[in-house]
C-alpha positions, 0 to 999 in steps of 0.5 A, spaced: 667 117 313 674 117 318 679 112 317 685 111 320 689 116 318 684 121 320 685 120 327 693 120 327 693 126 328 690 125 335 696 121 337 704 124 337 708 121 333 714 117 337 720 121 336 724 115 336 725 108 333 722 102 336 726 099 340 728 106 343 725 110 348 725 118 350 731 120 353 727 122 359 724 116 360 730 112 359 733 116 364 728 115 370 727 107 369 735 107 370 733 111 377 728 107 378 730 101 377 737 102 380 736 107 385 739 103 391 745 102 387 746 108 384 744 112 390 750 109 394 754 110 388 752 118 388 753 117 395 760 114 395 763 120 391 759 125 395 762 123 402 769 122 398 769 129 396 767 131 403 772 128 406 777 131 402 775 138 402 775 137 410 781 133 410 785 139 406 786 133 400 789 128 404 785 123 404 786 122 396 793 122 397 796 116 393 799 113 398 793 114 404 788 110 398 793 105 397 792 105 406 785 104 404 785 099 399 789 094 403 785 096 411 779 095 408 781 089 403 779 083 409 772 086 410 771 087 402 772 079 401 767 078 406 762 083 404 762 079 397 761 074 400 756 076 405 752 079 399 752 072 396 748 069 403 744 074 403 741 075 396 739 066 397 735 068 404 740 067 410 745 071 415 752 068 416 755 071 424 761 067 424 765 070 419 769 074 424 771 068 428 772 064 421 777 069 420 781 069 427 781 061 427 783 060 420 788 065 421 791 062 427 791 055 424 796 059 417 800 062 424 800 054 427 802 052 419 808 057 418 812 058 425 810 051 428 811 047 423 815 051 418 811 049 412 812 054 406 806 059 406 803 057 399 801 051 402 799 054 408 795 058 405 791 053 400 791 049 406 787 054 410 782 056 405 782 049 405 780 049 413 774 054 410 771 050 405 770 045 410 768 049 415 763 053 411 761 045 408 759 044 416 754 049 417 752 049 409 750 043 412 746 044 419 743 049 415 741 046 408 740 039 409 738 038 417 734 045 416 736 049 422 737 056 420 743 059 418 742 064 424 742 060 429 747 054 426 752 061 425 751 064 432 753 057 435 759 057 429 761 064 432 762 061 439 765 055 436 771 057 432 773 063 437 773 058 442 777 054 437 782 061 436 784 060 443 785 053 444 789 053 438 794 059 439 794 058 446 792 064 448 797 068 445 800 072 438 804 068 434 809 071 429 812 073 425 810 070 417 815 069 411 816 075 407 812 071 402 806 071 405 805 078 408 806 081 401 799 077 400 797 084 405 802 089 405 805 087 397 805 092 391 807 088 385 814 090 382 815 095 377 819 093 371 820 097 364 824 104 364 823 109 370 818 114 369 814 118 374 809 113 374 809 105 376 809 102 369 805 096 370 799 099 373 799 103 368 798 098 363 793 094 367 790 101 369 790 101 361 788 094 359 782 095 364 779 101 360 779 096 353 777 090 357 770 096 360 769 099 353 768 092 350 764 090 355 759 096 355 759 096 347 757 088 347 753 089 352 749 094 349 749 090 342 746 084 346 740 089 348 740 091 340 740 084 338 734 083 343 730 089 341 731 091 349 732 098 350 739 101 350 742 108 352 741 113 347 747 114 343 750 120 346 749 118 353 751 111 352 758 115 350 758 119 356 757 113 360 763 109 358 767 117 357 766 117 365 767 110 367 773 109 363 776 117 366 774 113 373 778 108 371 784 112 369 784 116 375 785 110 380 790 107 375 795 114 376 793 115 383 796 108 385 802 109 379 805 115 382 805 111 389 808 104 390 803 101 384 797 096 385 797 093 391 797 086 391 791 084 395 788 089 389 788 084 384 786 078 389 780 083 390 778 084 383 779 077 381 775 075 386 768 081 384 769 079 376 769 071 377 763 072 382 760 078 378 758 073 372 757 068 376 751 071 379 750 075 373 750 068 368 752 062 370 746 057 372 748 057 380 748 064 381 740 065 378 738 060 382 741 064 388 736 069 386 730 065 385 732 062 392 732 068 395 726 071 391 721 066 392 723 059 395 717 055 394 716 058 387 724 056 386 723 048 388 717 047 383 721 050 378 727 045 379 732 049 383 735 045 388 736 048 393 739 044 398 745 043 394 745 051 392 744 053 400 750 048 401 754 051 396 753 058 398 756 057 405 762 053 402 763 059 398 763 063 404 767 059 408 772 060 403 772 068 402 772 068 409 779 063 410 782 068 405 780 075 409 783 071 414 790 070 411 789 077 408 788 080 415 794 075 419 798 078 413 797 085 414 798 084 422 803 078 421 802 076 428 795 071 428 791 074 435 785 071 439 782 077 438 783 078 431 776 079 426 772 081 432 766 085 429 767 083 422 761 079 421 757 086 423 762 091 417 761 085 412 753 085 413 752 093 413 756 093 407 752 088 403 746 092 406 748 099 404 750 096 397 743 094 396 742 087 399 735 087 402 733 083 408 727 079 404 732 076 399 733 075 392 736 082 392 744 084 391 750 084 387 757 083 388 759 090 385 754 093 390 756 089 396 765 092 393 761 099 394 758 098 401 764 096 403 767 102 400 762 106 404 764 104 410 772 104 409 772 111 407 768 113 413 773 109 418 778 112 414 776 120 413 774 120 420 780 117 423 783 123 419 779 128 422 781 126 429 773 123 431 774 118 436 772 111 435 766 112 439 763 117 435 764 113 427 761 108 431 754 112 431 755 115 424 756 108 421 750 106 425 746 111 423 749 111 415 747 102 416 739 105 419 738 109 413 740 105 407 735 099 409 730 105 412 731 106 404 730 099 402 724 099 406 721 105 403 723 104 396 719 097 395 713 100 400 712 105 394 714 100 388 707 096 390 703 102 392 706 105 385 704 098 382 
């Protein structure tokens, strides 16, 4: 008679603890349930490499990464915001006329008026809530969509650009509020070879990433999720700290952590977990996922669309004032075609037009992307012209990419 026992032998026995999966496994869930992100992540640091062989290593001088930092930091607030509109289900045209007039009014606040530049600032982002709060409106409760309320609001705030400036430059803005752009914060401590205080930051990074990548993985434990093979859960975190580390001596054999670095940063953690664990930032992706789903099951979404666009009137008042302060003149002109870079960099960082899809990290590589394409190619001597054909080809593949890879997710499924 066969038991139980006697038909084992047919089937391998598991080579790991429940809970665990084979590293191979492991390996190839992680690509394919982050392959976008991943994928322009691997592709950030190919282009990287590249330009610097073809550049003759100036391109990860530290003082042209710390130009890169600060030239693409109006674009990289944007994008983070951008991602956020995109992942509940809209488009937002009017960020780079957003941009220009905010910074106007900052311009018209401190030359005109001559009030001091911390209460122009909070005044302007101020302005960028309530104009963010006016097509929030249109948009959420009225139900025009957002493409066709931010198009108008695209035509409605450059035109109010003009009027405001009259047509011309204003300038020049207190020391104060250029260093929100062109600022390094202060060394201090002994002299060294390097800026001490980017170097205790640069540290204090690498404890704050450790813990949080070994609570991470003991909260999947706790969860009998699967978790990363020990060895490789080591190298990741050996990697992602040396990638730290090296930023960090970079920027401290130069001038130290730019200013609006740390505007920046704060701005990816805080909006980083509120995507990830506050209640607001899921019902963004429920909205995004599937509306009609996401309103039977409570979400508001009115009230979580309106918020949105508040948020991203915010973001963009803010880029605003990064930009004036890095040009310390305030232009009609100024913020033309930001709208297009901060919603190529949200799709290239793995936005999907559907929805429901993004995060804020991968809108920061995105931006990145194209930052170090700008910056590599103007190196090289390639005329505007042509980067703007490779960016368009870069912005085609990455949601050629997504198209594709969600058409094989459902046949695979």
């Amino acid at each position: 008679m066969t038991t139980t026992q006697d038909r084992t032998p047919d089937a391998p026995a598991p080579d790991h603890l429940p809970g665990q999966r084979s590293t191979g496994g492991i390996l190839l869930d992680l690509a394919r349930n982050n392959v976008r992100q991943y994928g322009m992540l691997i592709a950030l640091a190919l282009i990287v490499l590249l330009f610097q062989i073809w550049t003759d290593g100036t391109l990860l001088l530290p003082s042209n990464v710390s130009n890169l930092v600060q030239q693409n930091s109006y674009i990289l607030i944007l994008a983070v915001g951008m991602m956020m509109v995109i992942v509940a289900g809209h488009i937002d045209l009017s960020v780079g006329s957003l941009v220009a007039f905010v910074g106007a009014i900052a311009a018209v606040m401190m030359v005109d008026y001559d009030l001091p530049w911390v209460v122009a600032l909070v005044l302007s982002l101020v302005v960028g809530a309530v104009a963010g709060a006016w097509q929030g409106f249109w948009i959420a409760y009225v139900g025009i969509p957002s493409f066709i309320v931010t198009l108008a609001g695209m035509l409605l705030f450059r035109g109010a650009t003009q009027i405001v400036l009259e047509g011309q430059s204003v300038a020049p803005f207190p020391q104060g509020f250029q260093q929100i752009a062109q600022g390094f914060i202060p060394e201090m401590g002994p002299y060294t070879q390097y800026h001490n205080p980017t170097l205790v930051l640069g540290l204090l990074a690498v404890v704050a990433l450790l813990v949080q990548q070994i609570r991470g993985r003991r909260r999947q434990a706790a969860h009998d999720l699967t978790v990363l093979p020990f060895p490789l859960f080591v190298a990741k975190c050996v990697a992602m700290a040396a990638a730290v580390v090296v930023v960090a001596l970079t920027l401290a054999s130069y001038h130290g952590v730019p200013v609006v670095l740390l505007i920046l940063c704060g701005l990816v953690l805080l909006l980083g977990y509120v995507m990830r664990n506050a209640v607001i930032g899921r019902h963004i992706y429920a909205l995004g996922g599937n509306r009609e789903a996401a309103k039977l099951s409570g979400v508001r979404d009115k009230r979580v669309t309106f918020l949105v666009f508040v948020n991203m009137g915010v973001l963009a008042a803010l880029a605003g004032c990064v930009y004036a302060a890095r040009l310390n003149a305030a232009t009609p002109q100024a913020g033309l075609m930001f709208e297009l870079e901060a919603i190529a960099a949200a799709f290239i960082g793995g936005a999907s037009m559907r929805g429901g899809v993004g995060t804020v990290v991968g809108a920061v590589i995105g931006g990145l992307v194209l930052g170090v394409l700008n910056n590599g190619m103007s190196l090289l001597g390639i005329g505007t012209d042509v980067q703007q054909v490779i960016k368009g080809l870069v912005l085609l593949a990455a949601v050629g990419f997504d198209v594709w890879n969600k058409r094989r997710a459902a046949t695979t499924t």
